[in-house]
C-alpha positions in Angstrom: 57.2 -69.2 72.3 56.9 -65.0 71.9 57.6 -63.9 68.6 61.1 -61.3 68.6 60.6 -58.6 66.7 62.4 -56.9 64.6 62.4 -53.5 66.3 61.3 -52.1 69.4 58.3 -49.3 69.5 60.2 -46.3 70.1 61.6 -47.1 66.3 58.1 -47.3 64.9 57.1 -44.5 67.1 60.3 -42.5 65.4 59.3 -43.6 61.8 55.5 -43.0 62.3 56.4 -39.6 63.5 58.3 -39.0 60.3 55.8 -40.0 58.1 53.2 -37.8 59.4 55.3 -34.9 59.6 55.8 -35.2 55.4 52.0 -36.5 55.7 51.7 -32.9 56.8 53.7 -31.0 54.3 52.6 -32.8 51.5 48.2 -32.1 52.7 47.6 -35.6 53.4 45.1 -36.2 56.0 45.3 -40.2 56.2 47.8 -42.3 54.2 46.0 -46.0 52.6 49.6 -48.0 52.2 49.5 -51.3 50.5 53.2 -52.0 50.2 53.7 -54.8 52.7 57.5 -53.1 53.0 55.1 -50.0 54.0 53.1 -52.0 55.9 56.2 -54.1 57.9 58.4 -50.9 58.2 55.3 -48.5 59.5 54.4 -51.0 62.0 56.2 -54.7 61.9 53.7 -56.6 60.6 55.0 -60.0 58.8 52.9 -62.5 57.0 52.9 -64.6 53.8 49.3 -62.2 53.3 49.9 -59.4 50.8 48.3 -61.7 47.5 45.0 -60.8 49.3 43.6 -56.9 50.0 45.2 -55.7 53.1 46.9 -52.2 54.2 48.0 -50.1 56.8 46.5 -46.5 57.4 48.0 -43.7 59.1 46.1 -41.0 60.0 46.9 -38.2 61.6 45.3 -37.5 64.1 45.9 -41.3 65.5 48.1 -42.1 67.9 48.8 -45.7 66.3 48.5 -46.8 62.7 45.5 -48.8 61.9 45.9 -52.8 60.0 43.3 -54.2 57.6 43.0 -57.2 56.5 41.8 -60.7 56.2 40.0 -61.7 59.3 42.3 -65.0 59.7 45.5 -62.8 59.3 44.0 -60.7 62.2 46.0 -62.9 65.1 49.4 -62.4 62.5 48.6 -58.5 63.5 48.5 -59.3 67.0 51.8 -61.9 66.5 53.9 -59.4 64.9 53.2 -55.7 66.0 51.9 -53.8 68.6 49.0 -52.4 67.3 46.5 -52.2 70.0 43.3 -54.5 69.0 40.8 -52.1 67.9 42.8 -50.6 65.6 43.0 -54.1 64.0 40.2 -54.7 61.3 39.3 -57.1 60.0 37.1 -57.5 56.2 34.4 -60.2 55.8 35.6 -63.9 54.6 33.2 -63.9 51.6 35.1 -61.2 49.9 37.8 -62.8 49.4 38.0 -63.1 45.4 34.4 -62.4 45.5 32.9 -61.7 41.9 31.5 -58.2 42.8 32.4 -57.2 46.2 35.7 -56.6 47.6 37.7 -56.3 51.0 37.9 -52.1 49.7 34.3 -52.3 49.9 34.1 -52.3 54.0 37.6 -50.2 54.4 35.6 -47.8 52.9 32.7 -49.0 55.8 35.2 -48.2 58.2 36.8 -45.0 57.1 32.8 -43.3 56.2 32.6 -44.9 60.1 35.3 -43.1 61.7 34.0 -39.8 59.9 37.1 -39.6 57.4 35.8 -39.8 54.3 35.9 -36.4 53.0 39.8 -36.9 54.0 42.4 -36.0 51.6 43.7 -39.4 51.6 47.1 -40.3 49.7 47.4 -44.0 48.0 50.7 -45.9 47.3 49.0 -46.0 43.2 52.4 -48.0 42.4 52.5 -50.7 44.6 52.6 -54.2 43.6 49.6 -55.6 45.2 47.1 -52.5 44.1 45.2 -53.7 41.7 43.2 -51.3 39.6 39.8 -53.0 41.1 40.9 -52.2 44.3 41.2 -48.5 43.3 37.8 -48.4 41.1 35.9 -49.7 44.5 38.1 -47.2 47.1 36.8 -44.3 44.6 33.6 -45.4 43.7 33.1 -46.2 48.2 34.6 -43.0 48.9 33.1 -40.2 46.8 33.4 -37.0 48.7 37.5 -37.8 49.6 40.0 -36.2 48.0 42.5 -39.6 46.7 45.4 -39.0 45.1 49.0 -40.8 44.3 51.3 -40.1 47.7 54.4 -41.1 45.1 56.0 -43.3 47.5 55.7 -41.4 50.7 56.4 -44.0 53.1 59.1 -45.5 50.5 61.2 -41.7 50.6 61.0 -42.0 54.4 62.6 -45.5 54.6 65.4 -44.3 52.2 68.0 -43.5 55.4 68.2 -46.7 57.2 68.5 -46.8 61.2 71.6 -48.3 62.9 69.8 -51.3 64.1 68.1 -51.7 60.5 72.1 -51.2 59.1 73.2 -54.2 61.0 70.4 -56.2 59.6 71.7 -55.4 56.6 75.6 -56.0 57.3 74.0 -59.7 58.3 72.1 -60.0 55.0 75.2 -59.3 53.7 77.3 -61.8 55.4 74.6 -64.4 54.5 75.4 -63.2 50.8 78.8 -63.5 51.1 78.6 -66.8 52.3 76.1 -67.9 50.0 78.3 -66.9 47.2 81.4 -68.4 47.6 79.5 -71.6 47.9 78.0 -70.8 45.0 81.0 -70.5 43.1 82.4 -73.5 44.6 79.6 -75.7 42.6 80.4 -74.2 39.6 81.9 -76.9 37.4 81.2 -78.3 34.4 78.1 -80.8 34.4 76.5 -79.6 37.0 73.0 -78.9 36.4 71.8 -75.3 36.8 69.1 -76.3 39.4 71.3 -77.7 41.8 73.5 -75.0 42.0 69.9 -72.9 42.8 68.8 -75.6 45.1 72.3 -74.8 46.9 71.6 -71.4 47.1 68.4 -71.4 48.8 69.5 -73.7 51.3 72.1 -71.2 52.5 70.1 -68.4 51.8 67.6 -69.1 54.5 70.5 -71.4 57.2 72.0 -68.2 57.5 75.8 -67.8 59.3 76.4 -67.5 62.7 73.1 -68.6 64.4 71.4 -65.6 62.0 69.0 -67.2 59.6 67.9 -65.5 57.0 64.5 -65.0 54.9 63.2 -65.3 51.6 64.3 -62.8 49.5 62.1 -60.2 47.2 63.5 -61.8 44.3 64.8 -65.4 43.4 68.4 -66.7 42.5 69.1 -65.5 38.9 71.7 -67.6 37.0 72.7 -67.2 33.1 74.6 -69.6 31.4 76.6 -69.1 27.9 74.5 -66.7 25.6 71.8 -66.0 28.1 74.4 -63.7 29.9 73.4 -60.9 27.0 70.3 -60.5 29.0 70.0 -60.4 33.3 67.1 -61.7 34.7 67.0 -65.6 33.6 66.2 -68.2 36.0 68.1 -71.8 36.3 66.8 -74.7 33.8 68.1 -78.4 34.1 71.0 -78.0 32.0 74.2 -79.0 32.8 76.9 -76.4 33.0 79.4 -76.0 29.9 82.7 -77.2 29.6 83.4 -73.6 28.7 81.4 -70.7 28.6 80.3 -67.4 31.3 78.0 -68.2 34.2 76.4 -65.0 35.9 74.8 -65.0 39.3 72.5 -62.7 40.2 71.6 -63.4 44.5 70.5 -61.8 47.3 70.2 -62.6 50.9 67.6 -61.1 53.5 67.8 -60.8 57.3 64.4 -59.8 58.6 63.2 -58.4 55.3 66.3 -56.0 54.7 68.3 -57.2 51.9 71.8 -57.6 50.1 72.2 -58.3 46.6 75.0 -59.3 45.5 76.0 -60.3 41.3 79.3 -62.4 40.4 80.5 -63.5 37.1 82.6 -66.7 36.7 84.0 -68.4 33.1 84.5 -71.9 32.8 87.7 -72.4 30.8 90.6 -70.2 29.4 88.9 -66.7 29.0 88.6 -65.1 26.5 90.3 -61.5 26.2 87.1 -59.5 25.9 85.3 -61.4 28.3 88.5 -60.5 30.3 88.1 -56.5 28.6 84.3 -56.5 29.7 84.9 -57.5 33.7 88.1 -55.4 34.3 86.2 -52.4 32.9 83.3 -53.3 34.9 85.4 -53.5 37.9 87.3 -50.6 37.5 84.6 -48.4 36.4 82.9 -49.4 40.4 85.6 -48.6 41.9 85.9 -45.0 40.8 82.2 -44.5 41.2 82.9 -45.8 44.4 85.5 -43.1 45.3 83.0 -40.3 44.5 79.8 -41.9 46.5 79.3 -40.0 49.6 77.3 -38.0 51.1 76.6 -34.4 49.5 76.7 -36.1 45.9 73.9 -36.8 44.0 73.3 -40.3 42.6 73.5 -38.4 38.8 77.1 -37.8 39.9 77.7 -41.0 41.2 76.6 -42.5 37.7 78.5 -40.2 35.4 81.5 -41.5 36.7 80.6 -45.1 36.0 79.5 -43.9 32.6 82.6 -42.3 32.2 84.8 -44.8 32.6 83.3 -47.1 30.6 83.2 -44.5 27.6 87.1 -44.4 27.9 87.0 -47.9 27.2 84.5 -48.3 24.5 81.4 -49.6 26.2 78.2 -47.8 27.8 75.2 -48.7 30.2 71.7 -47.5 29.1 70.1 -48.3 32.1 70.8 -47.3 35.7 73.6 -48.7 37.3 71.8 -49.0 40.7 69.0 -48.3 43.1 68.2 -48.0 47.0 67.3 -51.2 48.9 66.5 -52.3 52.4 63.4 -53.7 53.4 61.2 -55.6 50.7 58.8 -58.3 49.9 58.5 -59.9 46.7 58.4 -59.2 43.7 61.7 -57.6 44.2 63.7 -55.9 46.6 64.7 -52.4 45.5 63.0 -49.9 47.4 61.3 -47.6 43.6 63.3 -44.6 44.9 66.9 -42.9 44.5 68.4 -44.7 41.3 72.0 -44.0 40.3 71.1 -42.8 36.8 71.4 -39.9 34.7 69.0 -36.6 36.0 68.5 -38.2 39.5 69.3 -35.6 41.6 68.8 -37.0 45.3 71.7 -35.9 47.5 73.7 -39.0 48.9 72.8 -39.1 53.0 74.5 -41.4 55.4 72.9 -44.4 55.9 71.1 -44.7 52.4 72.0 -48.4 51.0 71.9 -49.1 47.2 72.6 -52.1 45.2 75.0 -50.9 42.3 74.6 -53.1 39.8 77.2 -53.1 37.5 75.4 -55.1 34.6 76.4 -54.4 31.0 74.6 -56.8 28.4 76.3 -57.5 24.9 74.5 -59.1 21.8 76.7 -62.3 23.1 77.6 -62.1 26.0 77.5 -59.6 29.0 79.0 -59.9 32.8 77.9 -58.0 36.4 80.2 -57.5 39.0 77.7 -55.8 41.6 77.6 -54.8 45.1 75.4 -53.9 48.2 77.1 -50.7 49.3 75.5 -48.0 52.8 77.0 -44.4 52.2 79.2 -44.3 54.9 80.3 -40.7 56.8 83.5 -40.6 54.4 82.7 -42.7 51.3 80.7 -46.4 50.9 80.7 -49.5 53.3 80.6 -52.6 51.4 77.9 -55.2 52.4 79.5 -58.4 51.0 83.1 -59.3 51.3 83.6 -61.6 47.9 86.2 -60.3 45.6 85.6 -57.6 43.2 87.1 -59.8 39.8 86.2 -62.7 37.3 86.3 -65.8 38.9 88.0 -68.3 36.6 87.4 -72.4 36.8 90.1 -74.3 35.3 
């Protein structure tokens, strides 16, 4: 059966010819990008492979980015992209975990090969999977090349998604939708918090209407009682309160892009400043939402939030949101535009952010958040669940 990929090459053409035209202005010669999002987005390449050395280099002066890797994640290259074959290389077995050697050790081989290693060569430094060994070998191997920190090149230049990756991310977002409301449905009192995960997964990855959908950069978060005063729990096999908050924290993912997507439920009569908290949190959105478009920066964006929630007696220390799209695990935000105070990157349409509308109490807290694209004349909502405190009797 041929593999369907996720775009055709005239997109990778586009978005290689973007990233070496700020390779460019920014004196890069050749970019080293570990990322697999960099990887994926440069060049479609998809494998469960990124917990051992691998990356994708763009040079420019090549007419096709080169992949590195594990020799038996070679064929996955040849699966996934269309990367002709000798620009895929492949390291040595041996090094894999090897006690002195690494994979860095014959990418370095390869680049003193192809007559590039006096290159000024950027390096995604904060990337997950580059590990500081991998950096002492690439320096120590490469002695004459200028290396620096490209501070998230190829991550800027995914920041204004594509109209084919924008529907990926309207069906993430109907897999999130769906997901939710089931979700929601299983919460009742007894139920243990693993189940309602176990749930979660299951439609995560069945999808809605014949689209399936992958794993997700981060897992389901859920918070029970107390542990809503702090966001990123996981589920435990405690059965759910007769009365108390439950938080979800989910996200769905359709071919890597994502849609987060946060709801807080109470079990019980609410309490009024449970009730105070969610309303605010609500209303505060929605008039952050009114201002988001394009021409504004994200600072502005946030200082309305902040605002709002001022009036009414609570504030947010941290950011109230950040770009997604594309993303691997360990997360799924894309470590660029965050809607926070002194970020000054100008909303553009078709830039996606998850605003996450968390505020965390000493007791208690509640999130109400939302996948949102800027949109021509304001934001596009992702999910369609409703924007309130869902309340089980």
């Amino acid at each position: 059966m041929k593999y369907i990929k996720a775009f055709d090459q005239f997109e990778y053409k586009a978005r290689l010819t973007r990233v070496k035209k700020i390779m460019n202005e920014k004196g890069f010669d050749m970019l080293i990008c570990q990322d697999p999002a960099n990887m994926c987005w440069l060049t479609g390449f998809d494998g469960w492979s990124f917990y051992t050395p691998q990356t994708v280099i763009v040079h420019l002066n090549e007419d096709w980015p080169i992949w590195f890797g594990r020799e038996q994640d070679a064929k996955s290259a040849n699966i996934t992209t269309d990367i002709p074959q000798e620009n895929i290389i492949s390291f040595s077995e041996p090094l894999v975990h090897h006690e002195t050697l690494h994979p860095f050790d014959e990418l370095c081989d390869y680049i003193k090969h192809r007559k590039w290693e006096k290159n000024r060569i950027g390096v995604d430094f904060d990337a997950h999977y580059f590990t500081a060994r991998a950096y002492k070998h690439l320096y120590t191997g490469l002695p004459n090349a200028k290396i620096s920190d490209n501070k998230e090149l190829v991550n800027w230049a995914r920041l204004i998604k594509s109209p084919k990756e924008l529907t990926y991310m309207r069906e993430a977002g109907n897999i999130s939708t769906n997901t939710m409301l089931k979700a929601i449905d299983q919460i009742v009192p007894g139920v243990p918090e693993y189940k309602i995960i176990a749930d979660i997964y299951k439609n995560q990855i069945e999808g809605i209407q014949g689209k399936y959908g992958d794993y997700t950069g981060l897992c389901p978060l859920i918070q029970v009682g107390e542990k809503t005063s702090t966001p990123h729990l996981t589920w435990s096999e405690e059965p759910l309160p007769k009365e108390g908050l439950v938080v979800l924290e989910i996200g769905s993912a359709r071919r890597h892009y994502h849609a987060p997507l946060t709801r807080t439920i109470y079990i019980g009569k609410v309490p009024s400043e449970v009730s105070n908290l969610a309303s605010t949190i609500v209303d505060a959105g929605n008039k952050a939402f009114e201002v988001a478009r394009p021409g504004i920066t994200c600072a502005e964006v946030e200082s309305t939030w902040q605002k709002e929630l001022n009036k009414r007696g609570f504030e947010k220390k941290s950011r109230v949101g950040y770009s997604i799209g594309l993303n691997f695990p360990p997360d799924w935000g894309e470590r660029t535009a965050s809607l926070r105070v002194g970020d000054k990157t100008i909303l553009k349409e078709g830039m996606c952010f998850h605003f996450q509308s968390g505020i965390w109490l000493d007791n208690f807290g509640a999130a109400i958040s939302e996948s949102i694209v800027i949109g021509k004349n304001g934001i596009e909502r992702l999910c369609n669940v409703d924007r309130k405190l869902f309340e089980v009797i």
